[in-house]
N, CA, C and O atoms as CSV, one atom per row, in Angstrom:
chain,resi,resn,atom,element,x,y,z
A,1,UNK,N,N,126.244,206.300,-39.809
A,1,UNK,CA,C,126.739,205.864,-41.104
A,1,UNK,C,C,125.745,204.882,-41.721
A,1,UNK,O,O,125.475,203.884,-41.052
A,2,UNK,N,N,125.031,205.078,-43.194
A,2,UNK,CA,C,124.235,204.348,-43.517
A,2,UNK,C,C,125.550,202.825,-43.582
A,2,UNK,O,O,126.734,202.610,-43.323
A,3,UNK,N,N,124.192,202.027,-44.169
A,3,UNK,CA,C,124.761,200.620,-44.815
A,3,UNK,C,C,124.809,200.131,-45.674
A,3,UNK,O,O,123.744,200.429,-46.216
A,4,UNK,N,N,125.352,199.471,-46.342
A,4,UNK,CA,C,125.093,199.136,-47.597
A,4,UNK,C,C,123.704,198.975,-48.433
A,4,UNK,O,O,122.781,198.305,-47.970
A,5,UNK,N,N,123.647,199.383,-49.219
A,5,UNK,CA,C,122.494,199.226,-50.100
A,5,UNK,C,C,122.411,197.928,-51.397
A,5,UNK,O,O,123.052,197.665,-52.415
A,6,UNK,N,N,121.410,197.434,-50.777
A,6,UNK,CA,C,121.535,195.866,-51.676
A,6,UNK,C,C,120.849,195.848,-52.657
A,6,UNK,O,O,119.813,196.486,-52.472
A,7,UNK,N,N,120.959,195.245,-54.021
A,7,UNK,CA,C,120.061,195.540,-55.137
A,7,UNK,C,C,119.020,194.714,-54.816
A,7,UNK,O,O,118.992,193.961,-53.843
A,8,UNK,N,N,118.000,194.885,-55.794
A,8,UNK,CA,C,116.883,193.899,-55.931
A,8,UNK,C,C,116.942,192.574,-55.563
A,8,UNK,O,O,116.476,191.938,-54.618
A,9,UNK,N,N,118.091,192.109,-57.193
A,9,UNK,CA,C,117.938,190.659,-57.152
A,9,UNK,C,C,118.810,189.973,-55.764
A,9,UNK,O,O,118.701,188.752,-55.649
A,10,UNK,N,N,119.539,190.600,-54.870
A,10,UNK,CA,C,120.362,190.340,-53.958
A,10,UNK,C,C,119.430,190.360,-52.721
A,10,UNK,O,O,119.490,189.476,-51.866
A,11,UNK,N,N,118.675,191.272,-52.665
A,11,UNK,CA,C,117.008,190.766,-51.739
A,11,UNK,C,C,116.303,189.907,-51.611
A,11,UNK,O,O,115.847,189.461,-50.558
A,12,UNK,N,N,116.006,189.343,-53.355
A,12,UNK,CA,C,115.192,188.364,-53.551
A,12,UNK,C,C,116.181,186.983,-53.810
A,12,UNK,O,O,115.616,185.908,-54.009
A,13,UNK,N,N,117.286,187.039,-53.801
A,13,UNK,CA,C,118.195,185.544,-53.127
A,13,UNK,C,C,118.579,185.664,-52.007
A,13,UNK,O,O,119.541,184.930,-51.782
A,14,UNK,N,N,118.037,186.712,-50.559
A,14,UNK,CA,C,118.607,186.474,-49.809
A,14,UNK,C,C,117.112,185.271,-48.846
A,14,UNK,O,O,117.093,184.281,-48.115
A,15,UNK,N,N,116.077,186.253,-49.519
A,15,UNK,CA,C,114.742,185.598,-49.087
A,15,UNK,C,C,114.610,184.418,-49.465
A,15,UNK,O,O,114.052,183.769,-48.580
A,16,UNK,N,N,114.994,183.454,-50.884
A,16,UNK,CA,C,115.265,182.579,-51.193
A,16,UNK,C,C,116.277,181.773,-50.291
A,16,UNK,O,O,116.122,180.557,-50.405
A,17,UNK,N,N,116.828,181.984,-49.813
A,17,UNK,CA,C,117.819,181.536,-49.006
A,17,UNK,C,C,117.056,180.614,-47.673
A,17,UNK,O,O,117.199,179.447,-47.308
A,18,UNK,N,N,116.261,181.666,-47.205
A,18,UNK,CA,C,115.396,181.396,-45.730
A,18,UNK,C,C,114.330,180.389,-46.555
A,18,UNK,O,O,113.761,179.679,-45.727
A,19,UNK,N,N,114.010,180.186,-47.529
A,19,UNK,CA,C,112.889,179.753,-48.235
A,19,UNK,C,C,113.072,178.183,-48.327
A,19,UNK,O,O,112.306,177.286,-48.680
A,20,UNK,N,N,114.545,178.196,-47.816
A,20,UNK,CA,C,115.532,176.822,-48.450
A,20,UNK,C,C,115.946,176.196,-47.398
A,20,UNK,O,O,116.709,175.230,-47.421
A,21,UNK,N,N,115.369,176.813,-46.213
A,21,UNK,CA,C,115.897,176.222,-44.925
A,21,UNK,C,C,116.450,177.126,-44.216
A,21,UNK,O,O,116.509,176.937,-43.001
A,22,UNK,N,N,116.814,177.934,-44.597
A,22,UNK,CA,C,117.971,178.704,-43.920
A,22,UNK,C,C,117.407,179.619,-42.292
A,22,UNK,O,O,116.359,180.175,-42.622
A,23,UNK,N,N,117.593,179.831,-41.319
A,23,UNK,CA,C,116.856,180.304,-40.483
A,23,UNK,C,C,117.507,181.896,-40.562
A,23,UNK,O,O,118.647,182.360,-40.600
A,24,UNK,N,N,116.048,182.481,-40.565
A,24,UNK,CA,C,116.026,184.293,-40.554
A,24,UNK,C,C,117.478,184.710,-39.843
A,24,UNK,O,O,118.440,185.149,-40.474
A,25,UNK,N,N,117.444,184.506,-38.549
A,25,UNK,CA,C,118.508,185.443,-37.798
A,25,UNK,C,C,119.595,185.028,-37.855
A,25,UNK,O,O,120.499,185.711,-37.374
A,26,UNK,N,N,119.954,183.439,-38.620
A,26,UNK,CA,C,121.400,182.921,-39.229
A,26,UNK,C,C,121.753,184.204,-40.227
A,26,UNK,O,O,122.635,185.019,-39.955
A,27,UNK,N,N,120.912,184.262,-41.454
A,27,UNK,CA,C,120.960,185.290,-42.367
A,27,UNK,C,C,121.227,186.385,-42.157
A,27,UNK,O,O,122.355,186.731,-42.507
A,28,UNK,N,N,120.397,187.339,-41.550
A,28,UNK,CA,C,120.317,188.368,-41.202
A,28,UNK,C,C,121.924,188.473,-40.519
A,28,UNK,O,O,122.732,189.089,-41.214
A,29,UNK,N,N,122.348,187.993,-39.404
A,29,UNK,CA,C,123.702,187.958,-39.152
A,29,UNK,C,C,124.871,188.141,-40.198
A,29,UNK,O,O,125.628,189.099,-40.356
A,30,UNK,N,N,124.807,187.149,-40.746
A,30,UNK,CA,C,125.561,186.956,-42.358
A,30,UNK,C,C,125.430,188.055,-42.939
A,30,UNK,O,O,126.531,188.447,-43.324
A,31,UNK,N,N,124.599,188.761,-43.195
A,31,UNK,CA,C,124.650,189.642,-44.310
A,31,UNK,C,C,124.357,190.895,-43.521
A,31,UNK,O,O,123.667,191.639,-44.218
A,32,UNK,N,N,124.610,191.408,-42.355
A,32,UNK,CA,C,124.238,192.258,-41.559
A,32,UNK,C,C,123.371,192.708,-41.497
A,32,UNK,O,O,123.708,193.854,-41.198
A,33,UNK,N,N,122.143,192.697,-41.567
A,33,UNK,CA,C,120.710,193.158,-41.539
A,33,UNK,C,C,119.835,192.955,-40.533
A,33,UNK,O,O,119.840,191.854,-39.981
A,34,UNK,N,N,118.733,194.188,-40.019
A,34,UNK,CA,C,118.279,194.160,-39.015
A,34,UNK,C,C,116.808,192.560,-39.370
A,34,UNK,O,O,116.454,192.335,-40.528
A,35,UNK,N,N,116.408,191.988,-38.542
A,35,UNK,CA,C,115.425,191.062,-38.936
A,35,UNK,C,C,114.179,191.836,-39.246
A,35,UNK,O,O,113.260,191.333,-39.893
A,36,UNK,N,N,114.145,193.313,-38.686
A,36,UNK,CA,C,113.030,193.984,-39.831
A,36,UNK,C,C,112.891,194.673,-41.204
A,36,UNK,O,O,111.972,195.107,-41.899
A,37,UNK,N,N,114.421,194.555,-41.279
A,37,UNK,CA,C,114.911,194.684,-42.434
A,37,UNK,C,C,113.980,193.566,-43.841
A,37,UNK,O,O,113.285,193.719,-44.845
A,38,UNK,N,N,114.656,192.357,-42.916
A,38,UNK,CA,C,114.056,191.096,-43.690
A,38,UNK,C,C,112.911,191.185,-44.070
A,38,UNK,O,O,112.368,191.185,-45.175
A,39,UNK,N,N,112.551,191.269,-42.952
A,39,UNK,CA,C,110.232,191.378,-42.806
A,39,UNK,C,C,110.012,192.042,-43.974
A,39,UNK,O,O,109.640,191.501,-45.016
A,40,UNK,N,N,110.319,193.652,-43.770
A,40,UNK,CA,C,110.342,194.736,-44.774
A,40,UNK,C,C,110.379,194.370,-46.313
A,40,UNK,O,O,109.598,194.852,-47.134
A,41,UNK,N,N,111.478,193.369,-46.636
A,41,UNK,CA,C,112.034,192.925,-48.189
A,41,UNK,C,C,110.763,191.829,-48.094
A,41,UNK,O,O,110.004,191.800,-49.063
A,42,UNK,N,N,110.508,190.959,-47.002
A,42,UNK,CA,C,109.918,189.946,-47.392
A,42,UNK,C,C,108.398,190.114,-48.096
A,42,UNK,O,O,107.896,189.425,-48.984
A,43,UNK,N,N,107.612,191.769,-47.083
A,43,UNK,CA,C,106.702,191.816,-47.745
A,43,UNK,C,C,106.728,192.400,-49.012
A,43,UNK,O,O,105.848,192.090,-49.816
A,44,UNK,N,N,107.604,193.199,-49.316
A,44,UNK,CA,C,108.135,194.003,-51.033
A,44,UNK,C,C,107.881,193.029,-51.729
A,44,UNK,O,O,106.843,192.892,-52.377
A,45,UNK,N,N,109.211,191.895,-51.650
A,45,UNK,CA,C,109.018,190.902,-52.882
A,45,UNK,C,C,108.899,189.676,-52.730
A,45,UNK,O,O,109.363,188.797,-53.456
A,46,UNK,N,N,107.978,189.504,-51.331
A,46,UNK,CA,C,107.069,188.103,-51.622
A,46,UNK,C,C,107.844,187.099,-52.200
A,46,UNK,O,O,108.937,186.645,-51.861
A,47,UNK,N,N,106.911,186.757,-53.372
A,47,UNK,CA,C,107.735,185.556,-54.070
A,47,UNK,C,C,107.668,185.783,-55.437
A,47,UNK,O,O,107.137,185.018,-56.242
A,48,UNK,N,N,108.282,186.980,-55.730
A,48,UNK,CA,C,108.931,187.588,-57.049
A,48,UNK,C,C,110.536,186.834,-56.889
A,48,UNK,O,O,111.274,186.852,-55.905
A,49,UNK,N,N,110.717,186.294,-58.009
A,49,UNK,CA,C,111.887,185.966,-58.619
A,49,UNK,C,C,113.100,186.991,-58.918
A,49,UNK,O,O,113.013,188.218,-58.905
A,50,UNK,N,N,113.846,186.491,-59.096
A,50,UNK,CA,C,115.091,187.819,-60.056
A,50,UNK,C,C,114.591,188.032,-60.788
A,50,UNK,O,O,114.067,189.141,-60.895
A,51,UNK,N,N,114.440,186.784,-61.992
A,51,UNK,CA,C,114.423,187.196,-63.522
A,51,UNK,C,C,112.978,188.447,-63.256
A,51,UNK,O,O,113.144,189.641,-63.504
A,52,UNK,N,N,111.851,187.978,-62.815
A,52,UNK,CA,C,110.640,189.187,-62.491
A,52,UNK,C,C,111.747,190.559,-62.093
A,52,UNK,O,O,112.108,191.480,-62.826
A,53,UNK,N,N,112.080,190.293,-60.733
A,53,UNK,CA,C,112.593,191.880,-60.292
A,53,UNK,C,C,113.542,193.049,-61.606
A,53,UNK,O,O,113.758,194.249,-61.777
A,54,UNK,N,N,113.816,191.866,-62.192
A,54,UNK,CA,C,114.968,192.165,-63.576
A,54,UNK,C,C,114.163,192.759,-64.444
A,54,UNK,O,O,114.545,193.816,-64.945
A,55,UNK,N,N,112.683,192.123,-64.859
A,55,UNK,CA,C,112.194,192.477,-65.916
A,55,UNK,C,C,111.542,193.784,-65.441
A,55,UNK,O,O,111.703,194.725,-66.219
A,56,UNK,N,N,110.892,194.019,-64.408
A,56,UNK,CA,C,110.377,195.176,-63.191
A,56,UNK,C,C,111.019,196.405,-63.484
A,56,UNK,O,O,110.345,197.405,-63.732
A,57,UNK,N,N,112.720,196.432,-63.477
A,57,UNK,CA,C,113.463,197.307,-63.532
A,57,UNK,C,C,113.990,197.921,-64.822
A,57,UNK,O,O,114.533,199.007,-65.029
A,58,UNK,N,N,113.711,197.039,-65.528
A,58,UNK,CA,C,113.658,197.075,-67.321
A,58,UNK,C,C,112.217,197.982,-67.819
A,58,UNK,O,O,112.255,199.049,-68.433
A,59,UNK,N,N,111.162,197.369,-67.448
A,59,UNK,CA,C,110.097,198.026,-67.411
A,59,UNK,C,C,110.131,199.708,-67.056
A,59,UNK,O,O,109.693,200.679,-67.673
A,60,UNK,N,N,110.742,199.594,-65.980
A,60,UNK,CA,C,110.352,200.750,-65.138
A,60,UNK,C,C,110.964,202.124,-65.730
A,60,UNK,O,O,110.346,203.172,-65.920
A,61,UNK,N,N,112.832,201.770,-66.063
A,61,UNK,CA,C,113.676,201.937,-66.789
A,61,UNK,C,C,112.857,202.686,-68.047
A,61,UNK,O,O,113.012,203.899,-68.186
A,62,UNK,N,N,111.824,201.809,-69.126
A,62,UNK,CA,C,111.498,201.940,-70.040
A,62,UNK,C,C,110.737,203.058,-70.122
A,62,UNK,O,O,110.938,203.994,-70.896
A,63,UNK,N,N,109.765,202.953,-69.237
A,63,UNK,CA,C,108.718,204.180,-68.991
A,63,UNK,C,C,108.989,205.169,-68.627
A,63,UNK,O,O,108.253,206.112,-68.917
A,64,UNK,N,N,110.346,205.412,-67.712
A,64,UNK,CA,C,110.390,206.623,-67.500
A,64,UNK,C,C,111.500,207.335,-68.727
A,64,UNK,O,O,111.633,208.559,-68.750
A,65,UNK,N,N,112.059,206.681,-69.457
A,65,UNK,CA,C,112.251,206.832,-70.727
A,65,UNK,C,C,111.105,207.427,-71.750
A,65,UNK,O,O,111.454,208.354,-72.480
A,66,UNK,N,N,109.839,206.971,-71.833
A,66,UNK,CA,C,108.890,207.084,-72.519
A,66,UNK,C,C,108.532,208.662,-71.933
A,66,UNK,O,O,108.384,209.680,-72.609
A,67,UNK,N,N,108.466,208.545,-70.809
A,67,UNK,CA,C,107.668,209.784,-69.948
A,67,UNK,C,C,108.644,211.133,-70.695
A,67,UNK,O,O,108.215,212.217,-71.090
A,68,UNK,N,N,110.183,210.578,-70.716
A,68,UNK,CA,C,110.827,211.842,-71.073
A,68,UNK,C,C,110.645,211.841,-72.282
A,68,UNK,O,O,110.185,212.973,-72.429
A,69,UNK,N,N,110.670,211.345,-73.379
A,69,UNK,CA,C,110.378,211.569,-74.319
A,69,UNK,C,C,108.701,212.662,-74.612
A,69,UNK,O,O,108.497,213.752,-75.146
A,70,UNK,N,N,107.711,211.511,-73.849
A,70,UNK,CA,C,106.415,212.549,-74.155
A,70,UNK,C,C,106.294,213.905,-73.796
A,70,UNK,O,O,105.433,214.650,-74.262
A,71,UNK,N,N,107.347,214.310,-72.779
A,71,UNK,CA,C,107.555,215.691,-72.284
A,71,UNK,C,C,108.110,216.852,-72.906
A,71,UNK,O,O,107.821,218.045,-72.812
A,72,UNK,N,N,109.127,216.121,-73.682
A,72,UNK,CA,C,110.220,217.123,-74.606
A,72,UNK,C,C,109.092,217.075,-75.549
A,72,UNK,O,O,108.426,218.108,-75.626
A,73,UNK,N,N,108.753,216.083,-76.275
A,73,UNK,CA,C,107.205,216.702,-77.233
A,73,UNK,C,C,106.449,217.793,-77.136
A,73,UNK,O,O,106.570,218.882,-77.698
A,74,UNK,N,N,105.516,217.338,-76.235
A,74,UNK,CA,C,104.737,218.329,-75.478
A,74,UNK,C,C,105.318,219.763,-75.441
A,74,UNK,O,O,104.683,220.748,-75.816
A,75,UNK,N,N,106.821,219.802,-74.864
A,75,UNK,CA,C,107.378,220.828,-74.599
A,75,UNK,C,C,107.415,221.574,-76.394
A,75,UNK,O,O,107.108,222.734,-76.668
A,76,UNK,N,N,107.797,220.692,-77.211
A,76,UNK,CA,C,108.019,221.585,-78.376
A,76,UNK,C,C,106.732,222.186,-78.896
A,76,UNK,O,O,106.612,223.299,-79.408
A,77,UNK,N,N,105.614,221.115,-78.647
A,77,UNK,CA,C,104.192,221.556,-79.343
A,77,UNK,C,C,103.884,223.051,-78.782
A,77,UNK,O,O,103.534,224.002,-79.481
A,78,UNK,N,N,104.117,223.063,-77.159
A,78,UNK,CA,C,104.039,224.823,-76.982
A,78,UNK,C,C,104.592,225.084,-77.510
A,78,UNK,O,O,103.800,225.405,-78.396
A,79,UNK,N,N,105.972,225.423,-78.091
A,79,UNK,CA,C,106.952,226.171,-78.377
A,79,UNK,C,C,106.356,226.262,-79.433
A,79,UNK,O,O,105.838,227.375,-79.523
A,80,UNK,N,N,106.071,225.298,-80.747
A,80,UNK,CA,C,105.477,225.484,-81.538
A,80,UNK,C,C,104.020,226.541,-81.761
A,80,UNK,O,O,103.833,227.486,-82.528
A,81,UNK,N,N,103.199,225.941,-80.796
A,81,UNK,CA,C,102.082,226.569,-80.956
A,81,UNK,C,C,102.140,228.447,-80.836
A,81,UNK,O,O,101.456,229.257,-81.462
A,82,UNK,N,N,103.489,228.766,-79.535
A,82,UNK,CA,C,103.603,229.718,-79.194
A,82,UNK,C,C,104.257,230.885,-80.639
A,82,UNK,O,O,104.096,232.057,-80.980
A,83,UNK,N,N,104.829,229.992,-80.992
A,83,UNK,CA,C,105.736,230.603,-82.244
A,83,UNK,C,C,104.324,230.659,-83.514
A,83,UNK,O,O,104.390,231.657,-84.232
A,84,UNK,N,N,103.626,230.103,-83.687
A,84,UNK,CA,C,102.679,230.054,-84.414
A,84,UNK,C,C,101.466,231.234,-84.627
A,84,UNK,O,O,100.734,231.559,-85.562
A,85,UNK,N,N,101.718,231.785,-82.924
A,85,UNK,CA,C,100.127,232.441,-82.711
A,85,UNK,C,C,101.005,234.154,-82.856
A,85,UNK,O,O,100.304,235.131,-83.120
A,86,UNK,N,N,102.473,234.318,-82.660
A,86,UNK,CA,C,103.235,235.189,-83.279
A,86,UNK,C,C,103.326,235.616,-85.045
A,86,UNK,O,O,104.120,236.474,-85.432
């Protein structure tokens, strides 16, 4: 049975947490997670913030927005071109 899946910013306050004193395998207990779990998040997001991971996902969000858009274009310009050379 997987486990819960934690968002971003819930990664990067849990690492904040240990950052603050808190000792790794107190945490890791608490929030059920393996301590390579931790390692794993710790090297992802370093010392990225929420508000960063927030803006990251906004970003990311955005572009692949953009991507669909440039595709359905593209897609019509064949259609176009195809209808054209008819």
């Amino acid at each position: 049975m997987k486990g819960k899946r934690h968002t971003t910013e819930e990664k990067i306050r849990m690492l904040r947490e240990v950052d603050s004193g808190k000792p790794i395998r107190e945490l890791c207990q608490e929030k059920n997670i393996s301590e390579a779990t931790y390692h794993r998040w710790q090297k992802q997001f370093g010392l990225m913030e929420v508000n960063e991971a927030k803006r990251i996902k906004e970003l990311e969000r955005e572009n692949s927005e953009l991507k669909k858009m440039l595709a359905e274009s593209l897609l019509k310009n064949r259609v176009l071109e195809a209808v054209c050379k008819k």
